[in-house]
C-alpha positions in Angstrom: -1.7 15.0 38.5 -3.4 18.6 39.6 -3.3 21.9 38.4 -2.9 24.8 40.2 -4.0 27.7 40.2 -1.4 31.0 40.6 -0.6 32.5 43.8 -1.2 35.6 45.1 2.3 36.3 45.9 5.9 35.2 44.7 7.0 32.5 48.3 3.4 31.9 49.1 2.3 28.3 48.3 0.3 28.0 45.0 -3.2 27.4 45.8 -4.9 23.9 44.6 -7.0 24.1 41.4 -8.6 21.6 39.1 -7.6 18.3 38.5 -5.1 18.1 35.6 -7.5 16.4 32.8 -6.8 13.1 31.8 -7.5 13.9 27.9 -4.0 16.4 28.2 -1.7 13.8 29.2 0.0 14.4 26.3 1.2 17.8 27.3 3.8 16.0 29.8 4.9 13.8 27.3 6.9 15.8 24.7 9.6 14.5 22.9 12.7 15.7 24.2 11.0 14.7 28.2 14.1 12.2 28.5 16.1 14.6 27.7 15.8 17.6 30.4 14.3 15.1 33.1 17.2 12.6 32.8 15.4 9.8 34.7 18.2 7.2 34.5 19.7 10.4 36.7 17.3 10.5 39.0 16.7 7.0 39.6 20.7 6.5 40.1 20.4 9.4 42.6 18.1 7.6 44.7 20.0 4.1 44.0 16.9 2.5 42.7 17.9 -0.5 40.9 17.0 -3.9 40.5 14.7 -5.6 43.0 13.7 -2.5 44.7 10.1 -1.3 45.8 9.4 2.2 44.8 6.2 4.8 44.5 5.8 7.1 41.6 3.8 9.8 43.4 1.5 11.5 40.6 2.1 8.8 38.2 -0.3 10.4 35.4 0.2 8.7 32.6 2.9 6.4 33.7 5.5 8.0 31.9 8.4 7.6 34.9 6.6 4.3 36.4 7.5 2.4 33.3 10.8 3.7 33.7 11.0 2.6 37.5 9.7 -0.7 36.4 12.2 -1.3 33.5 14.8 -0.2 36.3 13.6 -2.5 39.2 13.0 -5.3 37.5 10.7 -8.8 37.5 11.8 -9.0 41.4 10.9 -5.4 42.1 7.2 -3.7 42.6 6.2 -0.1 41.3 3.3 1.6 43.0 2.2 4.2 40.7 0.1 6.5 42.9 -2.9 9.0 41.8 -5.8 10.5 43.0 -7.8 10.3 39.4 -8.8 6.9 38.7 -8.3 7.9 34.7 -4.9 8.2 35.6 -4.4 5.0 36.6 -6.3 3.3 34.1 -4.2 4.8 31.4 -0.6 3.6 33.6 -2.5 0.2 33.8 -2.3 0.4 29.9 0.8 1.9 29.4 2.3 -0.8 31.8 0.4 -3.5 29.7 1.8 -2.6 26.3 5.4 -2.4 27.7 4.9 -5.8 28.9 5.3 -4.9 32.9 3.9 -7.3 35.6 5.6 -5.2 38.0 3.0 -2.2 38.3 0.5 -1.8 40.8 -1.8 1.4 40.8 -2.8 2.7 44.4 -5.8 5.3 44.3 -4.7 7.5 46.8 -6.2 10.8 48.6 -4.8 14.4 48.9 -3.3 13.3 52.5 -2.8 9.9 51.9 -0.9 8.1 48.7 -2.1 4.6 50.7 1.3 3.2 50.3 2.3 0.0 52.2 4.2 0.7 55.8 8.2 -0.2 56.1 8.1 -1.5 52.7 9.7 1.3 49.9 13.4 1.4 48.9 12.0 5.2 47.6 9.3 7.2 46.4 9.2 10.1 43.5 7.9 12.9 43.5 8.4 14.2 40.3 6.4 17.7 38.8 3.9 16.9 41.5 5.0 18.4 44.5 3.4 22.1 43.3 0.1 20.6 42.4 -0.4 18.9 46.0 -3.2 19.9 48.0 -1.4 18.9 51.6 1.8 18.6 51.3 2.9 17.9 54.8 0.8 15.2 55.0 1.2 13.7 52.2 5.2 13.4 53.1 4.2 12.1 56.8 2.6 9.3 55.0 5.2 8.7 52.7 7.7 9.0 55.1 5.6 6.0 57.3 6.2 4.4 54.2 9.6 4.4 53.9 12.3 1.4 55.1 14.9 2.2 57.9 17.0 3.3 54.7 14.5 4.8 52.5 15.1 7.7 50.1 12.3 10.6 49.0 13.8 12.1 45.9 11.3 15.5 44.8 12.2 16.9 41.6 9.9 20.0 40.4 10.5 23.1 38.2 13.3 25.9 39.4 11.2 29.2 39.6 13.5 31.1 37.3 11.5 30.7 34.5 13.5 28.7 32.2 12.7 25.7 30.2 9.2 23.5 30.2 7.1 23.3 33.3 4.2 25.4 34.3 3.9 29.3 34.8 6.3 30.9 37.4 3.7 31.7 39.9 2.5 27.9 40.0 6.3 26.9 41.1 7.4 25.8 44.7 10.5 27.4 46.6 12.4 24.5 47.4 13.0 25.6 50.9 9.8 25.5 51.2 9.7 21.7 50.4 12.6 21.2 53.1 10.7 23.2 55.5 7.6 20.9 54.7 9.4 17.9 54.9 10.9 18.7 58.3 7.6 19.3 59.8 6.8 15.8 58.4 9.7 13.5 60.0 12.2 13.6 56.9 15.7 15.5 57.0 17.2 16.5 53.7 19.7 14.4 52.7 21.6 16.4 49.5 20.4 18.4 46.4 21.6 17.1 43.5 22.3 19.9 41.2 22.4 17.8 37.4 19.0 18.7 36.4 19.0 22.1 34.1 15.6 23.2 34.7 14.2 21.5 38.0 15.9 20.6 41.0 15.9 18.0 42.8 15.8 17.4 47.1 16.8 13.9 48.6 15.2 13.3 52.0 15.4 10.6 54.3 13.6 9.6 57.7 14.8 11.0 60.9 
């Protein structure tokens, strides 16, 4: 996952920064995570169940990949995407201790998350989508990597302030995702509204 560094102004996109460092993974891993992020939510919202093929965009740690691979199962594949090799090493681990065959890591690029074409049931985004360098590229890749019926679920931090997540200035209008996404091919399908401190934007190809 990246860091950003503050914008200059309260719609303009938050500028890329340093790479979030792998020795603070714990700082996206408190306690009460499962909590506010509801991930059995999010995962029903995208109908990810078991045998599907999903991406974990930003995978850090692996916190939501193992979810998504207790969810999809011995017959389903997680690719937990990052552009830090760290990162991956450490889901590698985490995916090892819980037991999970299901994991593969993709070392992706700022444009490109490398993902197989036609192949995913979905791909999450989840407290990435501020940090990314290109986001319109990025989503016309993932979009290329998306089955007929495909689902893109983003979920990132509301900018009113409240809860966990980073500083104000370092969080993206969700129109501006949907404006984003529409320059890359994908039409919003709903916003789910469940989530008290993020939202969250469904998208599907056009």
């Amino acid at each position: 996952m990246l860091a950003c560094a503050a914008s200059s102004g309260a719609q303009e996109r938050p500028r890329h920064g340093k790479l979030f460092a792998p020795v603070d993974l714990g700082l996206l891993e408190g306690p009460d995570r499962d909590l506010w992020q509801m991930p059995d939510r999010i995962m029903d919202a995208l109908a990810i169940a078991e045998g599907s093929v999903v991406a974990d965009i930003g995978a850090g740690g692996g916190w939501f990949t193992i979810r998504l691979g207790r969810r999809v199962g011995s017959n389903g594949t997680v690719y937990a995407e990052d552009i830090q090799r760290q990162m991956l090493e450490a889901t590698s681990r985490r995916a090892a201790r819980e037991g999970l065959t299901n994991v593969r890591t993709v070392l992706g690029t700022s444009e490109d998350p490398r993902l197989p074409k036609g192949a995913l049931d979905a791909v999450l985004i989840v407290d990435t989508y501020h940090e990314l360098e290109n986001p319109v590229a990025m989503l016309r890749n993932i979009a290329a990597s998306l089955k007929a019926q495909g689902r893109v679920g983003v979920v990132d931090f509301k900018r009113d302030g409240l809860g966990p997540g980073p500083a104000l200035e370092e969080r993206v209008d969700p129109e501006l995702v949907i404006r984003d996404a529409a320059e890359a091919g994908l039409a919003l399908l709903r916003r789910e509204t469940f989530l008290t401190y993020q939202f969250m934007l469904v998208f599907g190809r056009r």
